[in-house]
C-alpha positions as a printed NumPy array, in Angstrom:
array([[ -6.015,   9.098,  35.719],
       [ -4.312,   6.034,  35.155],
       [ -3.414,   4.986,  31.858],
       [ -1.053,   2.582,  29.535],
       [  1.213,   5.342,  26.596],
       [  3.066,   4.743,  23.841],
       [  5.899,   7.232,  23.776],
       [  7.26 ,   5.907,  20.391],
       [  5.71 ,   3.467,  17.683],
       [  7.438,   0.203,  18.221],
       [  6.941,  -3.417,  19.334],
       [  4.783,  -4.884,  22.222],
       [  7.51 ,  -4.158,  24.855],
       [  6.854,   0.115,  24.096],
       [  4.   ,   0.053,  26.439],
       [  4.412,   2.504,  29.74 ],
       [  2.245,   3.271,  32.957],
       [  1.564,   6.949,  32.8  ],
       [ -0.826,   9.582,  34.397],
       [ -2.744,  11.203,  31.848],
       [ -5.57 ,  14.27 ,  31.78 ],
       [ -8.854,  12.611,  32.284],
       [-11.156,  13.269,  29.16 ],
       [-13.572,  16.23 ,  28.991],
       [-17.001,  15.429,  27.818],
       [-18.301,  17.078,  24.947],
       [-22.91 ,  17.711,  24.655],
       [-23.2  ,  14.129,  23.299],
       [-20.455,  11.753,  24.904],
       [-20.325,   9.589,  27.452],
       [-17.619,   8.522,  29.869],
       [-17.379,   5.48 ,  31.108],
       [-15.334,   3.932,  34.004],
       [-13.233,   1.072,  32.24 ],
       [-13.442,  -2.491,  33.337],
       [-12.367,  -4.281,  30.72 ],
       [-11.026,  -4.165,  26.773],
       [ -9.715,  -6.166,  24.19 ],
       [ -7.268,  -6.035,  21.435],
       [ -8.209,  -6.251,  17.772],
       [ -5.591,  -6.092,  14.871],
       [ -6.003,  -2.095,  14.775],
       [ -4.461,  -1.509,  17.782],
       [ -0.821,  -3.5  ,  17.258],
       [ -0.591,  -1.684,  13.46 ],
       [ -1.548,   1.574,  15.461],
       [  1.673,   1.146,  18.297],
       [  3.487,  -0.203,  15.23 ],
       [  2.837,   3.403,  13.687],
       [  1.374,   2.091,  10.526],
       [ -1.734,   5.031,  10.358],
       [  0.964,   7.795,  11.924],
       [  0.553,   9.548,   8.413],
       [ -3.432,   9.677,   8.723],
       [ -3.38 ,  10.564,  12.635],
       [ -0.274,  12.246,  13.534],
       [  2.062,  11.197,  16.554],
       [  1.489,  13.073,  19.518],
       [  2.281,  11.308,  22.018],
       [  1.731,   9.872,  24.785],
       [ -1.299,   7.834,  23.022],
       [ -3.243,   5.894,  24.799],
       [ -4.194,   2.972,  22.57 ],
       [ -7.791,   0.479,  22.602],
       [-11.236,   0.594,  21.324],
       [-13.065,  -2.099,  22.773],
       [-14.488,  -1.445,  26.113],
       [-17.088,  -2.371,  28.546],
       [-17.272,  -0.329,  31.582],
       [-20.248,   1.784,  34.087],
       [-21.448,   5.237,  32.954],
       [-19.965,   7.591,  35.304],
       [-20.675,  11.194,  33.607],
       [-22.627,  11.971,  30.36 ],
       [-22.845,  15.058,  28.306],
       [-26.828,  17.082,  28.311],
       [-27.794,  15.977,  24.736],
       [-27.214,  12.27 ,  25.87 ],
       [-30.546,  10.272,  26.369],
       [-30.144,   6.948,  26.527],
       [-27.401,   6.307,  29.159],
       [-27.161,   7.509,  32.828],
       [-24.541,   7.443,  35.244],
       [-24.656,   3.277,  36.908],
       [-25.107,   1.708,  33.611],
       [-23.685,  -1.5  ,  32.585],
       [-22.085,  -0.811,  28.8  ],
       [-19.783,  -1.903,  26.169],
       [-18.739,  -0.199,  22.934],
       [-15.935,   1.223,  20.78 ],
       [-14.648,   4.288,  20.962],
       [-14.493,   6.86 ,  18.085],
       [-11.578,   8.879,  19.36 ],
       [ -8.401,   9.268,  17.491],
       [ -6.467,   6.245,  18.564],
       [ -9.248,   5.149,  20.688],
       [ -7.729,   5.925,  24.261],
       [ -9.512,   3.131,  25.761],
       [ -6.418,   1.881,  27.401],
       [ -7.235,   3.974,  30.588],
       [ -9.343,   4.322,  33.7  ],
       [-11.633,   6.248,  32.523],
       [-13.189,   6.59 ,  28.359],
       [-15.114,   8.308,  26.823],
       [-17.107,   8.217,  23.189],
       [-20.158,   9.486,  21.197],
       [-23.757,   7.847,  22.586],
       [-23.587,   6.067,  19.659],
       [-20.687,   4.029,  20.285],
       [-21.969,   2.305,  23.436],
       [-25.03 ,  -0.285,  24.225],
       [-26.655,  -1.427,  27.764],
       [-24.977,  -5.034,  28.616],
       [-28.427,  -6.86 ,  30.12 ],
       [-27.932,  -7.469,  33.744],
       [-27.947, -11.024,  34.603],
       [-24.488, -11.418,  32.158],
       [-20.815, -10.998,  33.602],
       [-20.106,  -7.816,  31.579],
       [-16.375,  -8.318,  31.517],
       [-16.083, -10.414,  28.095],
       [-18.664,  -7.835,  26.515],
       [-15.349,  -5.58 ,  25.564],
       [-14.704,  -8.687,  23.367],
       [-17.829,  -7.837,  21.372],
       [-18.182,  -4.436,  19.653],
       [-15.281,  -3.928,  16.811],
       [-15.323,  -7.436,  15.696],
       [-18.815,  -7.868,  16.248],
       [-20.05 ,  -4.845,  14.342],
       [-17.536,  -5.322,  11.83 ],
       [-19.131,  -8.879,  10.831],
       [-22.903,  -7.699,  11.186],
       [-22.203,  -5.349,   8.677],
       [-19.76 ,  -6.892,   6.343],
       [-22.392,  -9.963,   5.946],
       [-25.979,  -7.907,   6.078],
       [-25.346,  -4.385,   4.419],
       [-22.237,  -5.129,   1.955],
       [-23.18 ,  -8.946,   1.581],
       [-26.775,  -8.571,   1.75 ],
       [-26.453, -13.017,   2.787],
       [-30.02 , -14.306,   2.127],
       [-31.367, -17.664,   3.771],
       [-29.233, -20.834,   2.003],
       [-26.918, -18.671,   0.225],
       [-23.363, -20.318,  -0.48 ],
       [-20.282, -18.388,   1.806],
       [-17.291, -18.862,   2.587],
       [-15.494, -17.56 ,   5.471],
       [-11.799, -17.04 ,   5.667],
       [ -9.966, -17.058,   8.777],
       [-12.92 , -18.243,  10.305],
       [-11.755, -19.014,  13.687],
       [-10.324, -15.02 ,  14.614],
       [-12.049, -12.593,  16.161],
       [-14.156, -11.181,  13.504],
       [-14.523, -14.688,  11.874],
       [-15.898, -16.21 ,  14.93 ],
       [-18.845, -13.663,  14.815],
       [-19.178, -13.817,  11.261],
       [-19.368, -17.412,  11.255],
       [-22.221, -17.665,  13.615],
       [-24.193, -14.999,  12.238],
       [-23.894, -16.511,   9.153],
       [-26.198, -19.296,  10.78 ],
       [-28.224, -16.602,  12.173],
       [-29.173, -15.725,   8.611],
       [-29.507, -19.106,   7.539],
       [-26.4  , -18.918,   5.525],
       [-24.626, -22.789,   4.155],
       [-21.493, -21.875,   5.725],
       [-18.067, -23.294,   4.501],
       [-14.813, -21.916,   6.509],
       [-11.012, -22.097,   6.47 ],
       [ -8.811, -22.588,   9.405],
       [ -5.923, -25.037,  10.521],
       [ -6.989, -28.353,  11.926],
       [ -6.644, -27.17 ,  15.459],
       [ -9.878, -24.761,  15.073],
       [-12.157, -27.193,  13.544],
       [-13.877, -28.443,  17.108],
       [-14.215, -24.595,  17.838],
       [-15.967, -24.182,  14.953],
       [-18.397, -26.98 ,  15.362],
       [-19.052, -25.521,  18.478],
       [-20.58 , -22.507,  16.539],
       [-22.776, -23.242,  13.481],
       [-23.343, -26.165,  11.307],
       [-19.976, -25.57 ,   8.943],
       [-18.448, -27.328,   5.794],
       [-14.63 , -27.329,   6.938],
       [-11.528, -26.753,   4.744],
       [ -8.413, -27.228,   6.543],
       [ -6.238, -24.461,   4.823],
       [ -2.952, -25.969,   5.739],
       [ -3.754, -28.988,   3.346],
       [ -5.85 , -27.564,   0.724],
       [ -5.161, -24.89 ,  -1.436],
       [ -8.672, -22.793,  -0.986],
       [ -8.032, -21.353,  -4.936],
       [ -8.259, -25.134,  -6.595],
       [-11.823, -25.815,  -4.613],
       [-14.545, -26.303,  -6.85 ],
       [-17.038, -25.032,  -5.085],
       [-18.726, -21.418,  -5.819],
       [-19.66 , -18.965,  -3.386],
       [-22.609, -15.847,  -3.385],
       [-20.52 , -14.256,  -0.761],
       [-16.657, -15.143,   0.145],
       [-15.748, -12.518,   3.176],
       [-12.136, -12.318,   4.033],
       [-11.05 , -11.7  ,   7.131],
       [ -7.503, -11.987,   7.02 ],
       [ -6.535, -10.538,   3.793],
       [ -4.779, -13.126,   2.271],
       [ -6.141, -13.391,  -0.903],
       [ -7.799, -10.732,  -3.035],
       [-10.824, -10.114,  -5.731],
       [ -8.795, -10.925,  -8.891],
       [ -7.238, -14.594,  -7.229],
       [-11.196, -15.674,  -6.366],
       [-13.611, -14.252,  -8.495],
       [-13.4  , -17.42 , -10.339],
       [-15.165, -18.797,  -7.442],
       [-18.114, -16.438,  -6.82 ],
       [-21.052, -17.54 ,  -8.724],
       [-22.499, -14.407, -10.939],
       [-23.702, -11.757,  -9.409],
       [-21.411, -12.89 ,  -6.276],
       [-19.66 , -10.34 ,  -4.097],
       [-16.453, -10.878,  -2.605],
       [-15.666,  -8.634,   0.457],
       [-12.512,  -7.518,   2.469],
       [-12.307,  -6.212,   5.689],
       [ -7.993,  -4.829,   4.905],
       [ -8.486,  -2.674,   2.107],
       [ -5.701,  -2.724,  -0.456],
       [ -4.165,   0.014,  -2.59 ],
       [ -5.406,  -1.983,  -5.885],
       [ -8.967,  -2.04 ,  -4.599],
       [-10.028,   0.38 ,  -7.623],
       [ -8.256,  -1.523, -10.199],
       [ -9.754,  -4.774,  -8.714],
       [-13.483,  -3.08 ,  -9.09 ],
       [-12.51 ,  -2.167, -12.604],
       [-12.214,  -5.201, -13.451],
       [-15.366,  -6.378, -11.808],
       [-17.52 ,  -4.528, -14.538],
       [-15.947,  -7.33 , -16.67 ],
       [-17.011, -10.045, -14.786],
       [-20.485, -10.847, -15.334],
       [-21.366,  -8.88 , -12.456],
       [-19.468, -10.311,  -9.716],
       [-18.814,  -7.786,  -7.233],
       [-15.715,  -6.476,  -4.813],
       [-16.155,  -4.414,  -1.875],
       [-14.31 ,  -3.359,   1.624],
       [-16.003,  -2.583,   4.99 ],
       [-15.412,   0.021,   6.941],
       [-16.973,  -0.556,  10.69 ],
       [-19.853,   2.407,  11.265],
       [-20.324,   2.967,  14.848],
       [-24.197,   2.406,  15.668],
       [-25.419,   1.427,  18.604],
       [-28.533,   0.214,  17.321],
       [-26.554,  -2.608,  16.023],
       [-24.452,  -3.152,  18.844],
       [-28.095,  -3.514,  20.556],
       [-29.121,  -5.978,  17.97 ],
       [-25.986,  -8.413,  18.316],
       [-26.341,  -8.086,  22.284],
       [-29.591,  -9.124,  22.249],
       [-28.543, -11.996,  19.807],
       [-26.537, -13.131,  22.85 ],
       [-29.212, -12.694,  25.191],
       [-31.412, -15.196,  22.972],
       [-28.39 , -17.453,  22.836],
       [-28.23 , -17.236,  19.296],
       [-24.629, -15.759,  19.293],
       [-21.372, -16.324,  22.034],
       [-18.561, -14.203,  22.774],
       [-15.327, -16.585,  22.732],
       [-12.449, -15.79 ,  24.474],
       [ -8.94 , -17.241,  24.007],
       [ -6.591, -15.816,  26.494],
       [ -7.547, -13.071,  28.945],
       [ -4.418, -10.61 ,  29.896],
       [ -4.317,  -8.286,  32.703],
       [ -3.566,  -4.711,  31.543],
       [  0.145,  -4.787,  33.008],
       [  0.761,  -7.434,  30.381],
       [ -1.483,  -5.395,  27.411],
       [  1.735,  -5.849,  25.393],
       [  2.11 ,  -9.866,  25.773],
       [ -1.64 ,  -9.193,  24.795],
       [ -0.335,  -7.619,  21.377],
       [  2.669, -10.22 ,  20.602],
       [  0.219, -13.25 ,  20.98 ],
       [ -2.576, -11.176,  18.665],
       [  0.216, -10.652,  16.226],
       [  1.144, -14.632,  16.032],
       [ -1.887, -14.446,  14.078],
       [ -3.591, -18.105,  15.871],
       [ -6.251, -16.818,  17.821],
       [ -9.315, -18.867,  18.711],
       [-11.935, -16.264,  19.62 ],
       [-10.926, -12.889,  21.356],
       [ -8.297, -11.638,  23.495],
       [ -9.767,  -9.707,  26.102],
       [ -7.896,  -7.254,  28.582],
       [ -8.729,  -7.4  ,  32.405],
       [ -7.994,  -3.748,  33.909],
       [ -6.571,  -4.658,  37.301],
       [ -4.239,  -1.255,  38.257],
       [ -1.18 ,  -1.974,  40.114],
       [ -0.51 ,   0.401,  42.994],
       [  1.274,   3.256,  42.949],
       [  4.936,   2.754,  41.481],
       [  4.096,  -1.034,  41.11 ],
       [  4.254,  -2.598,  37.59 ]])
């Protein structure tokens, strides 16, 4: 099958068109003919090499989790999807490999896209998505008019987390430049701080929940403005995480914690139907076609996005690029 490699770790231009084995299906996967993706920050650090210790280098890799695709083939202890279905998910494979014809994943990565929407911008949805239902409702626990504050606000997983901040009936503040603050509007009912003029650490306001989403900042530089008992969460865990929940026993019970995404598709479900109710919208910036998947990475890595970056898988023919 057809698929984009990465022969080396390096920049955006390392991408190749390759032939690779199409994926065997194990009792409980599915595989899924791919129609679209979309990149997330994982996937440039991957091609940079920057998790080569954790998952080894053998290449060619095939990069991308975010999909949405049709069921083609599933595995006999699979029960909710059938060959013809309409899904989108993230792949749990080593590296993903979503960056090819065909994927495949665990029945728990995937949910059914409803069909009266245009499942292309649905690969858009799942890692970013997922990553900000859980960050705000199982680490955050956000309760109906508690104080947050949202950093990076107008990025792929801040976008989500944003609006489903409203969805739990949140009084939102964000940060972003200037630029983002009609986007934003767009999306909930917001208090604004324009982080090219203000210096977020001398606000006085205090937070029950601050969730950063860029990693900019850290527990110890704004604990001083979570109220007590207030949790401050990161999505880019940091080497001093343990030292920084050390010193969180010492004060008065404000709280640090990190996220790491759990495929489920139950909550996949859950944030689809959100969309279906038009409580929640998938925002894309730029759209790429997969010939240009590493123009795709160098804009991602400019670090401006408004939204997501979704990947349109239009093949080239045979020894076209």
């Amino acid at each position: 099958m057809k698929a984009i490699v990465i022969n080396s770790f390096g920049p955006p231009d390392v991408f190749q068109f390759s032939n690779v084995p199409e994926p065997s299906l194990k009792l409980n996967e599915v595989l899924i003919e791919v129609g679209t993706g979309s990149v997330n920050p994982i996937d440039y650090k991957q091609r940079k090499g920057n998790h080569k210790f954790i998952l080894g280098s053998d290449f060619p890799i095939v990069l991308g989790y975010d999909v949405a695709g049709t069921v083609i083939q599933t595995g006999k202890d699979v029960n909710h999807f059938k060959p013809g279905d309409c899904v989108c998910g993230i792949l749990n494979n080593k590296y993903g490999g979503g960056l090819s014809e065909y994927a495949k994943g665990s029945e728990k990565c995937f949910a059914k896209i409803p069909s009266d929407f245009d499942p292309d911008n649905f690969a858009a949805l799942p890692l970013a998505g997922l990553t900000a239902l859980q960050a705000l409702r199982d680490k955050a626990e956000l309760k109906q008019n508690e104080k947050i504050l949202i950093l990076g606000a107008a990025g792929g997983v801040g976008h989500y987390a944003t609006q489903i901040a409203s969805i739990l009936g949140a009084d939102i503040t964000v940060t972003a430049s200037e630029r983002h603050k009609s986007f934003l509007n767009q999306l909930a009912k917001i208090n604004f701080i324009d982080y090219t003029k203000t210096d977020i650490l001398e606000a006085s306001q205090t937070f029950h929940v601050i969730f950063d989403t860029v990693g900019k900042y850290n527990f110890i530089k704004m604990k001083h403005m979570l109220v007590p008992g207030g949790i401050y969460i990161n999505i880019l865990p940091r080497p001093k995480i343990l030292i920084h929940k050390l010193i969180s026993l010492f004060t008065r019970k404000k709280r640090v914690k990190t996220l790491l995404m759990k495929h489920n598709s139950e909550d996949l479900q859950l944030l689809i139907n959100w969309i279906n109710q038009g409580k929640l919208k998938i925002c894309i910036d730029k759209t790429f076609s997969i010939a240009n998947v590493g123009d795709a990475h160098k804009y991602m890595e400019e670090g401006h996005t408004e939204g997501k970056i979704l990947i349109k898988y239009l093949w080239p023919e045979e020894g076209k690029e």
